[in-house]
Structure formats: C-alpha cells, structure tokens
N, C-alpha and C positions, 0 to 999 in steps of 0.2 A: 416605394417608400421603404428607407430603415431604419430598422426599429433596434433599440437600446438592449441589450440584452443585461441581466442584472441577479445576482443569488439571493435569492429573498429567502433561503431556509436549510440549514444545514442538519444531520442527524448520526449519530454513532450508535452502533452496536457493538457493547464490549461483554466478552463471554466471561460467564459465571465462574472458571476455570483458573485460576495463577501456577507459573510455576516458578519459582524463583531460583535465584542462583546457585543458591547454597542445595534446591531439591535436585536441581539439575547436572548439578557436579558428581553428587552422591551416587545417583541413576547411571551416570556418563561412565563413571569410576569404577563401578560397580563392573558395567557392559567391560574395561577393558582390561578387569580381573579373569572374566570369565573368558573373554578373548588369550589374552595372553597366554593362559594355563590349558586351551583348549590347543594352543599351537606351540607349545615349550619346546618342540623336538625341533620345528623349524626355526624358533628365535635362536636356539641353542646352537643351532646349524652354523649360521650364520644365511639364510637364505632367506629369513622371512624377517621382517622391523618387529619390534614389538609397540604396540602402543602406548601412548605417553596418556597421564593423568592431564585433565583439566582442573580449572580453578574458578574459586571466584574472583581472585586479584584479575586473573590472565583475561578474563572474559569483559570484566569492566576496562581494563586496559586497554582491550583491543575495540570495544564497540561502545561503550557507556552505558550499555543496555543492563538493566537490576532485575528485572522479572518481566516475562509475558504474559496475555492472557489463550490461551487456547481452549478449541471444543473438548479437545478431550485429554487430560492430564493422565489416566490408568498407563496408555500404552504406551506413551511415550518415555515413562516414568521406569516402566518394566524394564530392567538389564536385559530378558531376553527375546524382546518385542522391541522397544526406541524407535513406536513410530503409533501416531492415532488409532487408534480401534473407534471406526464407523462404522454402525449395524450397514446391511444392506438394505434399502430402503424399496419399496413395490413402488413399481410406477404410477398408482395412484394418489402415492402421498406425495405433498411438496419435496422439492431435494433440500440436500442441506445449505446452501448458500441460497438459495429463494428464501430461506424460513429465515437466515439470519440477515439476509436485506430488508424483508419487510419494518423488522423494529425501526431500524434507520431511516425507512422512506416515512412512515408514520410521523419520526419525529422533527424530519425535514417541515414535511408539511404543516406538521401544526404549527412549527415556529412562525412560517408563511404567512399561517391565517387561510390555510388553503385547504382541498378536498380532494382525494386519489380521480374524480369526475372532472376538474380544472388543467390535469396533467393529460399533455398531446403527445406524448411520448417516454418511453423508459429506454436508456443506454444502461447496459452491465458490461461495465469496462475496468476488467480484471485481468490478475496474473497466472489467477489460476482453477479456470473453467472447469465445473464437475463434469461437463460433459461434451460430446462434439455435436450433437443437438437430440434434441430441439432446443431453440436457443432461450437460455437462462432466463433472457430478460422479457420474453416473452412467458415466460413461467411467471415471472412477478408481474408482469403486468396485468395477466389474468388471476392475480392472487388480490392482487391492490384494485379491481374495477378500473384500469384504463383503458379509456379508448385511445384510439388512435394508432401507432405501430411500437414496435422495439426492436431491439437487435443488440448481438453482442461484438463487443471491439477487448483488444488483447494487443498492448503496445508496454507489455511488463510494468512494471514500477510508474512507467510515466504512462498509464492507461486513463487515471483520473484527467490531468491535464487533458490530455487527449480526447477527452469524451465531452467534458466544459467546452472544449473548442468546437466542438462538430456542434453540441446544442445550441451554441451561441451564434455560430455560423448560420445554423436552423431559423433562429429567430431574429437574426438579421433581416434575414431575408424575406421573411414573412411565411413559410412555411409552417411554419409551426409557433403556437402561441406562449408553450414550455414544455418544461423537458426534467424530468428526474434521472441525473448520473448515478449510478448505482456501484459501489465497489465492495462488495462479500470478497475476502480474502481468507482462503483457509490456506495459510502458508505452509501452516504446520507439516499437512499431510503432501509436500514435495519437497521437504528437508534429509536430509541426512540427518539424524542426529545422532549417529556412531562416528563421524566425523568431529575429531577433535577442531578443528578450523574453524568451522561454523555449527556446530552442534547449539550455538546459542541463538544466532540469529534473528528468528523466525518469531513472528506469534498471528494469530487470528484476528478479525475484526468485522466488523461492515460499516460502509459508510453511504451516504448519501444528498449530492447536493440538490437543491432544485433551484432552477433556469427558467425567470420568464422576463415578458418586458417592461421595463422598469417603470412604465405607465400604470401596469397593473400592478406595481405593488403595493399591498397593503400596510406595511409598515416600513422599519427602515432597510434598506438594502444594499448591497454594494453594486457598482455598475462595473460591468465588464468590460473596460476602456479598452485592450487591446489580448491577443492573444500568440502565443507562437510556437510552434513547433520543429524537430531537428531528430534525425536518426539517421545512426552512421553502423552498419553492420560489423560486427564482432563474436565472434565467441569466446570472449571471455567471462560470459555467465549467460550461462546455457541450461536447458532443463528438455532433456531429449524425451522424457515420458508423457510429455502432456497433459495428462488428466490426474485424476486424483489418486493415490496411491491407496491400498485396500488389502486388508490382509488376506495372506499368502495362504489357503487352505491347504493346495498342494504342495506346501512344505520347498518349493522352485525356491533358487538360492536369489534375492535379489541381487540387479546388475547397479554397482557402485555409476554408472554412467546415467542410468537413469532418472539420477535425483537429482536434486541444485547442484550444480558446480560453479566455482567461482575462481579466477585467478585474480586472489586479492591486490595483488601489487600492480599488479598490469591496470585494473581497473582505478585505482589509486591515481595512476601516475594519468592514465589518458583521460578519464571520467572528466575530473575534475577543473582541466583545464576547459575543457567542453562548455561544462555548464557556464562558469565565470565568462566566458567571452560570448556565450548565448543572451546571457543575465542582462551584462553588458551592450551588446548589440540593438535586443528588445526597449532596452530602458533609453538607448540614445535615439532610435529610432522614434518613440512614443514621447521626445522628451519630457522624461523623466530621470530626472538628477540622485545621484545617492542621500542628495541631503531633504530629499521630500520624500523618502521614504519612509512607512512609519514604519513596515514590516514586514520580514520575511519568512513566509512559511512555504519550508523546505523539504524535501524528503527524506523519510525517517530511515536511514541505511545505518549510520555508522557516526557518531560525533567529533572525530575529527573532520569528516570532511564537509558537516556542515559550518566547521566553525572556520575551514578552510574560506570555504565559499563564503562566510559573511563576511570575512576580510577582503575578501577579491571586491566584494560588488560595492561595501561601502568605504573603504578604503581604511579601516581600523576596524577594532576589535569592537564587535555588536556590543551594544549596553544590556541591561539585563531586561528580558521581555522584549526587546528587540527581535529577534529571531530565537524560537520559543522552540525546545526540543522535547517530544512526547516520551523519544523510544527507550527510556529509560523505566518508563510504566508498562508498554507497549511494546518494545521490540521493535523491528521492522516488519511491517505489515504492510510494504510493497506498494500499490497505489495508494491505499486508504493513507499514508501517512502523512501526507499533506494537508491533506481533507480532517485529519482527526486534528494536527496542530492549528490550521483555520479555525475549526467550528469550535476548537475550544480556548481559542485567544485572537479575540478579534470582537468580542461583546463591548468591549471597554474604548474599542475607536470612534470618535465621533467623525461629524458631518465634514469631509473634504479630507481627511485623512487617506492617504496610497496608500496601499501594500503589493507585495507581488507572491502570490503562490508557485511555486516550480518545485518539478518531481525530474527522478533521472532514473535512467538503470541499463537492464540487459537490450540491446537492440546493437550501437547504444540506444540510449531514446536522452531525448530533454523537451518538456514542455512547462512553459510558463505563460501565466494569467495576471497583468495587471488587473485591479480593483480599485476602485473608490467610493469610501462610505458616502452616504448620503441616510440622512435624517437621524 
C-alpha cells in the first residue's frame, strides 16, 4: 500500500542576534583600514592590492539582503576577529545546532497538533554540520524523546529539499509513519567575512518541517504530490573546511581557501538555467501548468536570481506574494531558506491551492517539492 505523504507542521528558529548593513560595513571597513596600513609597504610596492571598502548601497545591490540574524554578532563585529566566537562546549552539553533545532522541531510539532513520541524519525539536513559524528540528528532526537532512528544528509543549500524527498519517499512506502526534517544552519561560522564579495551573505537559523501521512493529519495540511531531485558537480562554491570554524588560540594564520568560496558569475550564469528547466521539467512531468500555481518558494541566495527564476517558470513577472522573498530579513541561510519563505507564507492558501518549494546551490544541487493545500 502507498501512502500520501503530507507537511502538516512547519517551525523556525531565528536568533536573538541582528546585524545589519550599515553594522556590517562599519566592522568590514574598519578590518580593511587596519588591513591596508598593516601592508602599506607592499600596496606602495605595487606587489600587494589593497582592499576596497564596502557599502551599504553595494551590498543591497548585489544581493537584496538588509540585515541577518546570527549566533553571535561580538566576533564577527570585531575588525580584528570577523568571524563567531563560540565557547567550547563539553561533550556533555547539547551542541550548538541540536539546541537551536530543538525550538524549530517544537514548533513544527505543535503546529501538527502532534508529540516528539508520534515522530518515527529525525533527518538533519544541512550545510553546515558541527561535526563528523556522532551524528547531529541523532543528538536531537535523543533531545526531543524520539524513537525510532536518525541520520544526517548534506546536499548544500538544496539539503532541505532533499531531506522532504527521502521522508516522503519513507512514508510512501510504509516505512515509516513520519519524519522531522531538521535544518540548524550556522552559516555564519564558514563565511569569510574579510571578503569584500560576500562578506554580507550569510546569516543563521533553524528550521523544521514534519512529514507524515495525510490520513493522519490532524488539521490542515499540504499533500506532497510530487518530488524531484538533480545534482551536477562543480566547484564553483566550494567550502573545503567542513566543519565549524572556532577560534584560532594558536594564533595559525587562517587559509583564505578554507572558507566559502564562490565564483559568483560562473554560478549566475550556469545555476540558473539549471533550476528553470528542472522547475520546468517537474511541473510538466506532474502536470502542473504555470497558471495553477499559487506559489513559489525559493531559495533564499540572492534576489536577482529568484526573480530570474520566477520569470523562467511562470512566464512574467511574479505578482506580489507570489514568490515571497525572506533574505532581506534573513540573509541566505542555505537550506533553511526555503523552509523559512514556506512556513512563513503559505497560512493564507486555502483548499486545492499548488505551490512548489525548490532550493539550489553548491553540488550543483536543485530540489523541488510540489504541494497541495488541503483543508
């Protein structure tokens, strides 16, 4: 027998933290005064660049983005730090992305009408794992009282997608009754932020959807008509350090290659076409017409190029609330961004209403989830 898979509870975790544009430029400006006048002999040379100021214009230019939320604003803030100060934590105490999934999964659930004892499973599918194990999501699952198992997935930017797909594939099939997708993103701490490029980027979050089947839900829900996945290898946004960045006690000079990197134009030009004929492909495949769409939530990278993509897929320019963009509050927060534009514009669809959720990024990766309200 198959069984309907369906989101009956979505939840966010946004930190207590902002940093806005105008804090960030200051900070940024600051770091490349001190830069500059620490290497005058080599700019003077002619052997070394000197660094260029950022802006607030420049930054809203380039991304849309007006302020983040992050864990920790001190060190990032610092001209001669520009990067998180996370205590060290004992192995006894939760880590720090378990502690800020739980808020999320909580309030997935209660949206539900559900209980952490109802959930058969936790996926933590993120960009950016505290650790190589024991795995996260088995942290949280023994945080929240799950039974059942967990495990963690890392498909970049397009992890959430990815993680919908594997629960809903779960409860297809009967395996599993549901499933909490988990996305704790602490971007912050694998940013550059001495990088005038992307120094703006990045912000923090958690998110969390729950997955079960749409017989069991107790209010309304959306049903997970179809699903689909794509990843084409590239290094053009790369992040060779893996885990979480942590201050340097012994004073070791950080390696610029170790932290996000991105070749923005390259990404621009291939990305984009990507997603549109994925968007595309899913939606012809499931027919599903651009003009029964009610909404697209997208991933939260950069605002041109969702507004690229809302033209590719419905053949004009989105209406307003159409395809809803967060990262203007939020920044890019990598998988969770999808998941944060869903759970926070999608209350006002009624019964029989589409929309489709898609995330993209570093692989490349693209995944997308049709939806259909119901009740």
């Amino acid at each position: 027998m198959n069984y309907i898979p369906a989101i009956t509870g979505t939840g966010v975790f946004t930190p207590k933290e902002i940093i806005t544009n105008a804090e960030l430029v200051v900070a940024f400006n600051a770091y490349v005064d001190l830069y500059n006048a620490e290497h005058a002999a080599e700019i003077a040379a002619g052997t070394l660049d000197a660094k260029a100021y950022s802006s607030e214009d420049f930054i809203v230019k380039a991304s849309g983005i007006e302020q983040r939320f992050v864990m920790d604003k001190t060190g990032i803030l610092d001209p001669k730090v520009m990067h998180p100060l996370f205590r060290q934590r004992s192995d006894d105490e939760p880590s720090l992305m378990a502690e800020m999934a739980l808020e999320a999964c909580h309030a997935a659930l209660a949206q539900a009408g559900r209980q952490a004892s109802d959930v058969g499973a936790v996926i933590c599918a993120a960009s950016n794992l505290e650790r190589a194990y024991p795995a996260v999501a088995i942290e949280i699952q023994q945080l929240l009282g799950v039974q059942g198992f967990a495990f963690d997935m890392n498909v970049a930017c397009s992890s959430a997608t990815f993680g919908i797909q594997a629960a809903a594939d779960m409860i297809r099939s009967g395996s599993i009754k549901s499933a909490l997708v988990v996305n704790p993103e602490i971007c912050s701490a694998h940013l550059e932020w001495r990088d005038r490029d992307c120094h703006f980027i990045f912000g923090d979050v958690a998110t969390a959807t729950l997955i079960e089947r749409a017989e069991d839900a107790k209010g309304p829900y959306f049903e997970i008509t179809s699903t689909r996945c794509a990843t084409e290898f590239s290094n053009n946004i790369r992040n060779n350090n893996g885990f979480l960045r942590r201050s340097r006690p012994d004073g070791v000079a950080d390696r610029r290659d170790m932290q996000f990197m991105q070749n923005g134009r390259k990404v621009f030009k291939e990305v984009l076409p990507m997603v549109a004929e994925h968007i595309a492909g899913h939606m012809a495949d499931s027919g599903v017409s651009a003009s029964d769409l009610k909404r697209l939530w997208l991933h939260q990278a950069n605002k041109s190029m969702n507004d690229f993509i809302g033209r590719k897929v419905l053949g004009r320019d989105p209406a307003p609330g159409e395809q809803p963009n967060i990262l203007q509050d939020y920044a890019n927060t990598s998988s969770a961004g999808s998941i944060i534009a869903f759970s926070k514009n999608s209350a006002d669809m009624v019964d029989g209403d589409v929309g489709l959720i898609c995330s993209f990024g570093a692989g490349y990766s693209v995944g997308s989830v049709l939806v259909r309200r119901h009740g």
